[in-house]
C-alpha positions as CSV (number, residue, x, y, z in Angstrom):
1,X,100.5,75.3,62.5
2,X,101.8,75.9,66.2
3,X,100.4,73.9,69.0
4,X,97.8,75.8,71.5
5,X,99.1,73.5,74.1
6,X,102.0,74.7,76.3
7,X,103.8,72.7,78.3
8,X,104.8,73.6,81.6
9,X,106.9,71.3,84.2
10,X,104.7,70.4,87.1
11,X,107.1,68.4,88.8
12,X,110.1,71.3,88.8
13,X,107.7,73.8,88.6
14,X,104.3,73.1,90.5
15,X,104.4,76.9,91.3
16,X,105.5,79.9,88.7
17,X,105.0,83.8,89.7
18,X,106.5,86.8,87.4
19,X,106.0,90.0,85.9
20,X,105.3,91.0,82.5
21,X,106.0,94.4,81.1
22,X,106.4,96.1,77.7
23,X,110.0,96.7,78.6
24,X,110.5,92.9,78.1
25,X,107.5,91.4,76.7
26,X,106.9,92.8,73.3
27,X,104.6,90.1,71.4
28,X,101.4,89.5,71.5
29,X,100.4,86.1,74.0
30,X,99.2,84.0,71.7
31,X,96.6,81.3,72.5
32,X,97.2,78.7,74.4
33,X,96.2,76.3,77.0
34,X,97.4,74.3,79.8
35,X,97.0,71.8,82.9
36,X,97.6,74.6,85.1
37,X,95.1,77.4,86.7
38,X,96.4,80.7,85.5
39,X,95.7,84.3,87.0
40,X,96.8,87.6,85.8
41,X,96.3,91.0,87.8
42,X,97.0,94.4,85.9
43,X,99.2,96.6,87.3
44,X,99.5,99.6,84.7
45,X,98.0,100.1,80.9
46,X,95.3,98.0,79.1
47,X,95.2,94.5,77.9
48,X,92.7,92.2,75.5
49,X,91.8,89.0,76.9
50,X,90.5,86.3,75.5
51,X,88.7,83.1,77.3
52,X,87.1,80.7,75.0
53,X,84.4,82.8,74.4
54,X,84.1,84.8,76.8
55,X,86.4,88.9,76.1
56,X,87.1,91.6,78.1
57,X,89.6,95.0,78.5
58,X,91.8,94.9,81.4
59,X,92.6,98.0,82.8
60,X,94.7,98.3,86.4
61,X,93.6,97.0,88.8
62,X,91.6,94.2,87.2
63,X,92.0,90.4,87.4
64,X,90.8,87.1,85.0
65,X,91.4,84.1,85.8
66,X,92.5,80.9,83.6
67,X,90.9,77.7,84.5
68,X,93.3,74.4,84.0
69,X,92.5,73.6,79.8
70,X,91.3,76.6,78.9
71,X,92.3,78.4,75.8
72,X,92.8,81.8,76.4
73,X,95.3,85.0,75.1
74,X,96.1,88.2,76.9
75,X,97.9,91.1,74.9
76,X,98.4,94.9,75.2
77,X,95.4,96.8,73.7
78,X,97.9,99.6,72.2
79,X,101.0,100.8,72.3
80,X,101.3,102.2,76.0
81,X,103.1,100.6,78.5
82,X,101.6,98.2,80.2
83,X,102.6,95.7,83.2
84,X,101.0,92.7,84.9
85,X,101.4,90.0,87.0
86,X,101.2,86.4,86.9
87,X,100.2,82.8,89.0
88,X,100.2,79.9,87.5
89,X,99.9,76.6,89.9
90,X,98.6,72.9,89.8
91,X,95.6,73.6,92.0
92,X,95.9,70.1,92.6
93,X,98.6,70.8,95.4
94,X,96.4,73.3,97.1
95,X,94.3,71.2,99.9
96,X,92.0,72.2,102.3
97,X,90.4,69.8,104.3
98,X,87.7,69.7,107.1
99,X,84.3,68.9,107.6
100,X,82.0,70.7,105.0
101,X,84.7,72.7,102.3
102,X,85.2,70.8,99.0
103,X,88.6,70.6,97.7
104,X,89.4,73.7,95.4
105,X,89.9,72.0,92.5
106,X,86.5,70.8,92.7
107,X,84.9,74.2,93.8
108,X,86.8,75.6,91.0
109,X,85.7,72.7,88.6
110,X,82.0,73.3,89.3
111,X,82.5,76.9,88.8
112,X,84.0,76.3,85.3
113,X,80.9,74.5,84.7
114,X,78.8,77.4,85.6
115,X,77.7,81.0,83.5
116,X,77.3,82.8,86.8
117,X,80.8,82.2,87.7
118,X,83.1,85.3,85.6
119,X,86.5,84.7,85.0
120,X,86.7,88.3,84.1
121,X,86.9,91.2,87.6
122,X,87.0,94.4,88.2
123,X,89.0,96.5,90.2
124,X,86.3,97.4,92.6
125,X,85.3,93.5,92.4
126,X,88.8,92.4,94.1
127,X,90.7,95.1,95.9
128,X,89.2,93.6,99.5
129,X,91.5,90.6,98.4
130,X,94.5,92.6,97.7
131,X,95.7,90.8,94.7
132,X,98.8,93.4,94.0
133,X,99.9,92.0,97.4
134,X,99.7,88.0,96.8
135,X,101.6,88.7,93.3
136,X,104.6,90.1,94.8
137,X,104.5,88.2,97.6
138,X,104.5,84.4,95.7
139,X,107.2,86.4,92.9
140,X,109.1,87.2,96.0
141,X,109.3,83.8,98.0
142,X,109.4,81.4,94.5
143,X,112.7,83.9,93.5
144,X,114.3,83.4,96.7
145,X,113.6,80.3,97.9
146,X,113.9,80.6,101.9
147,X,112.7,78.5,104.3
148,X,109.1,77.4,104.4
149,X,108.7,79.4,101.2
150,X,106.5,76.8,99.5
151,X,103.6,77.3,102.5
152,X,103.7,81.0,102.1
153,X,102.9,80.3,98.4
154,X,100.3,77.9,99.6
155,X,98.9,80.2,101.9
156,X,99.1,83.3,99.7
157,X,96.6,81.4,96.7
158,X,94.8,79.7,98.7
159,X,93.1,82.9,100.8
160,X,93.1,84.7,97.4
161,X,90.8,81.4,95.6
162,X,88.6,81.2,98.5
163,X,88.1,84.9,97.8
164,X,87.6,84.5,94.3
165,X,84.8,81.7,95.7
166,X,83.0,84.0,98.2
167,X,82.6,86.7,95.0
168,X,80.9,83.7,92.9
169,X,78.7,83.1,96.0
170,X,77.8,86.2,96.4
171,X,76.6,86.1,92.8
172,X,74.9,83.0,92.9
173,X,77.2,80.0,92.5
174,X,76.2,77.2,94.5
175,X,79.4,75.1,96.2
176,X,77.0,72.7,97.8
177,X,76.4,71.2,94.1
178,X,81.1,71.0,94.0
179,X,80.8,68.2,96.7
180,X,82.3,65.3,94.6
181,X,81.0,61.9,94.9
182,X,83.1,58.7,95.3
183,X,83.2,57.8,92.0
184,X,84.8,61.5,90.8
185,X,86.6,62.1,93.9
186,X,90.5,60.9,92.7
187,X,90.7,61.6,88.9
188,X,94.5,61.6,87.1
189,X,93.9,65.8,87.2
190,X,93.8,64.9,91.1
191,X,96.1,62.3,91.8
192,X,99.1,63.8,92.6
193,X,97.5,65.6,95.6
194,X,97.1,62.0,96.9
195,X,101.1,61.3,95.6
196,X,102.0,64.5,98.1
197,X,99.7,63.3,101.1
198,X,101.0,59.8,100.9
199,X,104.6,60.1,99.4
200,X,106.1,58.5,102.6
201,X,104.0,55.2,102.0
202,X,104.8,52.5,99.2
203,X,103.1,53.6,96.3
204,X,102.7,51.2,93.4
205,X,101.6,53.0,90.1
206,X,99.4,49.6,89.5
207,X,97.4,51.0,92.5
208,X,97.3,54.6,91.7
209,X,95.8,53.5,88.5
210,X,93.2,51.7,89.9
211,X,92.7,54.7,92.3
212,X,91.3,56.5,89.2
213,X,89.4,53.8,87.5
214,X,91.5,53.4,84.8
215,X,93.7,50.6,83.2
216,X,97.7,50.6,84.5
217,X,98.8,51.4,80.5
218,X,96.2,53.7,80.4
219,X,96.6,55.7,82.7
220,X,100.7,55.6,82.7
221,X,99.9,56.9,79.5
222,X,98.1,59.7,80.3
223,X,100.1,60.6,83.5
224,X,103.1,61.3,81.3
225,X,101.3,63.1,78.4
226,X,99.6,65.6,81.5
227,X,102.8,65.9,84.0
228,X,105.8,65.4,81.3
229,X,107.4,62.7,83.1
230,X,106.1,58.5,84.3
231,X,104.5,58.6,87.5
232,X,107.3,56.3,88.8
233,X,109.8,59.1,87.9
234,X,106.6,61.7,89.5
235,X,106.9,59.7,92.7
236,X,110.6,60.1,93.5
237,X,110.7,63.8,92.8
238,X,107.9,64.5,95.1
239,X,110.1,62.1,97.7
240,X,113.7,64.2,96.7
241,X,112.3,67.3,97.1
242,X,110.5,66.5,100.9
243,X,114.2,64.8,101.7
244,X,116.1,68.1,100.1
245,X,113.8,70.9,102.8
246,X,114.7,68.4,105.1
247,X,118.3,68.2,104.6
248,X,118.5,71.9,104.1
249,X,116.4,72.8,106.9
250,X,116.8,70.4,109.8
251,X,119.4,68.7,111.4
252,X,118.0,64.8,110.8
253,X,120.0,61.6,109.5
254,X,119.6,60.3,106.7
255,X,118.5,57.1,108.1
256,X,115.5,59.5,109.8
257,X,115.0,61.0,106.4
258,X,114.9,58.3,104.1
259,X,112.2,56.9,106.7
260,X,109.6,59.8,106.0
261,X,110.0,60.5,102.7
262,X,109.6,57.1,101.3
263,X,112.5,55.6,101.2
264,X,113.3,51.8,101.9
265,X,116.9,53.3,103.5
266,X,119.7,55.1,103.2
267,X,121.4,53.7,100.2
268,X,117.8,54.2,98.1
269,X,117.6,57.5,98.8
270,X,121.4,58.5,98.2
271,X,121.1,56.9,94.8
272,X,117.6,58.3,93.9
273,X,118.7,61.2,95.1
274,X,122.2,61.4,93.0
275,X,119.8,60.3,89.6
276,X,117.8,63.6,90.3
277,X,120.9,66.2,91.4
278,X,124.0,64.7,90.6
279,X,125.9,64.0,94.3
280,X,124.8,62.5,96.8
281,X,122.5,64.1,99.7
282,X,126.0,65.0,102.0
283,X,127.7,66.7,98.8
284,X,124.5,68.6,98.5
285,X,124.3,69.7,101.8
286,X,127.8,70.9,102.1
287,X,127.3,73.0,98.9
288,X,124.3,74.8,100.3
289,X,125.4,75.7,103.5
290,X,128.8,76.7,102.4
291,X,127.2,79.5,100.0
């Protein structure tokens, strides 16, 4: 029998937007579940989806939304045509911080937790948020990869979330009850938001562990069984890819950019850097800008 887990690759892939049509997309999706928040907006034709328990007919224009391991199924209710659009992200990496807004994993945590709070909208629900919009945008900037493209990404889910949120308010859900106490507030589900924030600082998986309560085979256990790599290896991909905008994108040394990502000095992050891509950070350079 087939897994219902599917495995996606946070650290290549914290982001993935695409379309699905019955041009290219034949089979029915079958069930499955995964670490990442999933979204899917209709664009033409009908579609069957499936939640855990929870069902619902898709027509254009409406949106459901896939919290982070839960099983769920979308397929095409007949034979029409049909085409649709879909986000999947580690809503781990999306932070917003000031003085009274949880984090959005935890809002959307507590509204998992929650009847109130559909994962099933209509059209009328949603089209304030402009959903059609935020798909093509994020397919757009993950396909070509410009400058700064990652932050329109950022930006693009997290006004679309926070709209999802003000809907479930609207209806009831109370966000004062998402504000997580000390003892929840850095779970392995969360702790590669604190990797991001504090990649250019030593980080010792020992103490990462201990961040989340847990045991240092324990939890270097479960880091690799959720994320598909050891949080060592986690760690200096977060670093490469900071030092590979910054290469790309600015005019810095390496001895400047070794310094902020993380790196003890050149030499480390020229041979980190040739384990993850294959030549070193000048060869890399060169190539890119010569293209």
């Amino acid at each position: 029998m087939a897994q219902l887990f599917e495995y996606i690759d946070t650290l290549n892939s914290p982001y993935e937007a695409f379309w699905v049509d019955s041009h290219n997309e034949n089979d029915p999706n079958r069930p499955h579940w995964h670490y990442y928040m999933e979204l899917i907006y209709v664009i033409s034709g009908t579609l069957d989806a499936e939640c855990e328990q929870k069902k619902a007919t898709l027509g254009p224009g409406d949106f459901a939304i896939f919290h982070p391991k839960m099983i769920h199924t979308v397929y095409p209710t007949d034979t029409q045509p049909y085409r649709y659009g879909v986000l999947k992200f580690d809503i781990s990496r999306l932070s917003i911080s000031n003085s009274y807004t949880p984090r959005l994993r935890t809002l959307f945590e507590n509204a998992r937790q929650t009847s109130s709070a559909e994962v099933f909208f209509r059209a009328g629900q949603i089209a304030h948020l402009r959903p059609e919009g935020t798909f093509a945008t994020c397919v757009r900037e993950l396909e070509s990869k410009e400058y700064g493209y990652d932050m329109v990404v950022h930006s693009q889910l997290c006004a679309l979330l926070v709209g999802l949120v003000r809907i479930w308010r609207g209806e009831g859900l109370d966000t004062t009850e998402a504000i997580p106490t000390s003892a929840d507030a850095t779970s392995i589900d969360s702790i590669t938001e604190y990797i991001d924030e504090h990649s250019q600082e030593p980080l010792l998986v020992e103490d990462l562990a201990a961040r989340c309560n847990m045991s240092y085979s324990y939890f270097a256990r479960n880091f690799k069984q959720i994320y598909g790599r050891s949080c060592k290896e986690y760690i200096e991909f977060v670093r490469i890819c900071k030092a590979e905008e910054l290469l790309l994108f600015t005019d810095f040394d390496l001895s400047y950019i070794s310094q902020e990502t993380g790196f003890s000095d050149c030499s480390h992050l020229i041979k980190i850097f040739k384990k993850w891509k294959g030549i070193t950070p000048k060869q890399y350079k060169l190539r890119k800008v010569s293209k």
